[in-house]
N, C-alpha and C positions, 0 to 999 in steps of 0.2 A: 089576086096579085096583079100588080100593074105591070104591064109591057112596055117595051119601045118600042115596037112594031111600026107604030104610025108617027114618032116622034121623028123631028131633025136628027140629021147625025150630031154626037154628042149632046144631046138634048135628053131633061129627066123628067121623068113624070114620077109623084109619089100619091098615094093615098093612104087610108087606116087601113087596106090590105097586103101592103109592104113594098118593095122596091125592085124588079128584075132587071137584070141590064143583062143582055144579051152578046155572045160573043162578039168582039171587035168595035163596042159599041163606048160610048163613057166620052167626057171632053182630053183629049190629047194636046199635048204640047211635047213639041220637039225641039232637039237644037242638036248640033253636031257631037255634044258629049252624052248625051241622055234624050229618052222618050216613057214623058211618062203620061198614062192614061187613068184618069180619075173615074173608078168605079161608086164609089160610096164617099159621098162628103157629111160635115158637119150639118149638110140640108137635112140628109136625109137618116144620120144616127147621132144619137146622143153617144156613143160610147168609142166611137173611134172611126177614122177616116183609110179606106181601101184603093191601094194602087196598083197595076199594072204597070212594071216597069222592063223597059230594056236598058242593057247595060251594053254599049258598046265594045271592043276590044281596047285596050288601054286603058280605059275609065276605073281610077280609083279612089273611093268617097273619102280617105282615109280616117286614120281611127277617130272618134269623139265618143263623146256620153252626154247624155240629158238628165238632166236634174228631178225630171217633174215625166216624161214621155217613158211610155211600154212601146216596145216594136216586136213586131212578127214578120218575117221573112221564110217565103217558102220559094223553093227555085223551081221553076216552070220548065225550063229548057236551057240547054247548056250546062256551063260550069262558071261556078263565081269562087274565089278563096276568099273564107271571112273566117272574123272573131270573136267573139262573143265570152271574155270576160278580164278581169280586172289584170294585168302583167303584174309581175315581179318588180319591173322599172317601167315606169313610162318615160319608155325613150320618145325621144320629137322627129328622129327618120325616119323606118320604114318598120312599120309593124309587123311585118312577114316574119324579124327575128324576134318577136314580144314571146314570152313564155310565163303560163299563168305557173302560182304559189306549187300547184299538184302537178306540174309537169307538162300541163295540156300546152297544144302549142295552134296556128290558123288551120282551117282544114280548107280542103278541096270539098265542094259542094255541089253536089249533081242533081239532074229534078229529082223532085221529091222529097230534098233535105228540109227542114224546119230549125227556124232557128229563132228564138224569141228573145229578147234584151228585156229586162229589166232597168226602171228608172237607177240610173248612177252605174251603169256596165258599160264599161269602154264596148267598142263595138267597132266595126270596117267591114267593108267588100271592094272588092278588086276583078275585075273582068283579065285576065293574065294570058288569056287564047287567043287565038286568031279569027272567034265569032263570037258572035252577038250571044249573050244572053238574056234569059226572063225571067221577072222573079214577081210574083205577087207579093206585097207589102201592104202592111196594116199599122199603123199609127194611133195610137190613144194618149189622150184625149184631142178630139179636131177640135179645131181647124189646121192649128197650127202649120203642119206639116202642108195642108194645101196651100197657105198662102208661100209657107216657106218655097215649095218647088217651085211656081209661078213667077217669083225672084229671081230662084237661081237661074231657073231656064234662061231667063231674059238675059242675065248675067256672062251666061256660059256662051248663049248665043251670038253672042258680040266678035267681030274678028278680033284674031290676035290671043295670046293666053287671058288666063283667067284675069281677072281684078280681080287680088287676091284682099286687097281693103274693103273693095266693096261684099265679099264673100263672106270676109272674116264679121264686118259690120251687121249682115244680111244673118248670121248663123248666131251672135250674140242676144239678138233679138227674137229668137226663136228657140233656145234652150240647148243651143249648141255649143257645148265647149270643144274645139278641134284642138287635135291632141299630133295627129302628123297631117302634111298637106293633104288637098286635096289636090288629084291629076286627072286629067285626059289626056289622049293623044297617043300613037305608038309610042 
């Protein structure tokens, strides 16, 4: 197995023995609404791309679906409210009141929850605390979703709210239909 021991910070080494990345280790990109740390790219799997992410206080991705992407979210630390499937209505405000066909409604998600999307599942998380949360994230098939975060960051990181044109632009091109805003901020 390969190490990063003697690599750069965010630096990868792979071989036909496989990939380790090491706690705290992976290339990071930050911006005031998100930080996300790329463990496993399209370099180095054919079958899906792995994030480490923080989710600020306020930060909420809100709902979408992808047409063609599988997502796996599992929560590291903290608390996130998310959703994971199709409503009754899809309403364009706030997803918190969406309620699926069986009565399910968003839940509260503490470490340890698991939460998997399937291609064509409305989906959201929302940060609604007063701390940071963490959540590993997996994506199939990559790249997509690496090039996707690398956009947004730069997007998000800009003073001032979101460019909600350039976001909307930024998420079409990447198998994202958004379904209620995306926010940051208290």
């Amino acid at each position: 197995m390969t190490s990063h021991a003697g690599t750069p910070e965010g630096a990868y080494t792979a071989s036909a023995e496989g990939l380790l990345v090491p706690p705290g280790r992976g290339r990071t990109l930050r911006a005031a609404a998100q930080e996300v740390t790329f463990k496993v790219t399209g370099e180095h799997s054919r079958v899906s791309s792995s994030f480490e992410v923080v989710v600020p206080p306020g930060f909420d991705v809100g709902a979408h679906v992808h047409a063609r992407s599988e997502e796996l979210f599992y929560v590291l630390e903290g608390e996130l409210e998310m959703l994971a499937f199709e409503p009754r209505v899809r309403t364009g405000g706030d997803w918190r009141d969406w309620e699926s066909p069986a009565g399910g409604r968003p839940v509260r998600a503490g470490p340890g929850t698991v939460v998997v999307v399937p291609p064509g599942c409305p989906h959201a998380f929302a940060n609604r605390t007063g701390k940071p949360a963490k959540v590993f994230f997996q994506a199939s098939p990559p790249p997509d979703h690496e090039r996707y975060f690398e956009e947004l960051i730069g997007i998000l990181d800009r003073a001032g709210p979101p460019d909600r044109e350039a976001i909307a632009e930024l998420r079409a091109r990447y198998d994202i239909e958004q379904l209620t805003p995306l926010r940051h901020g208290a």
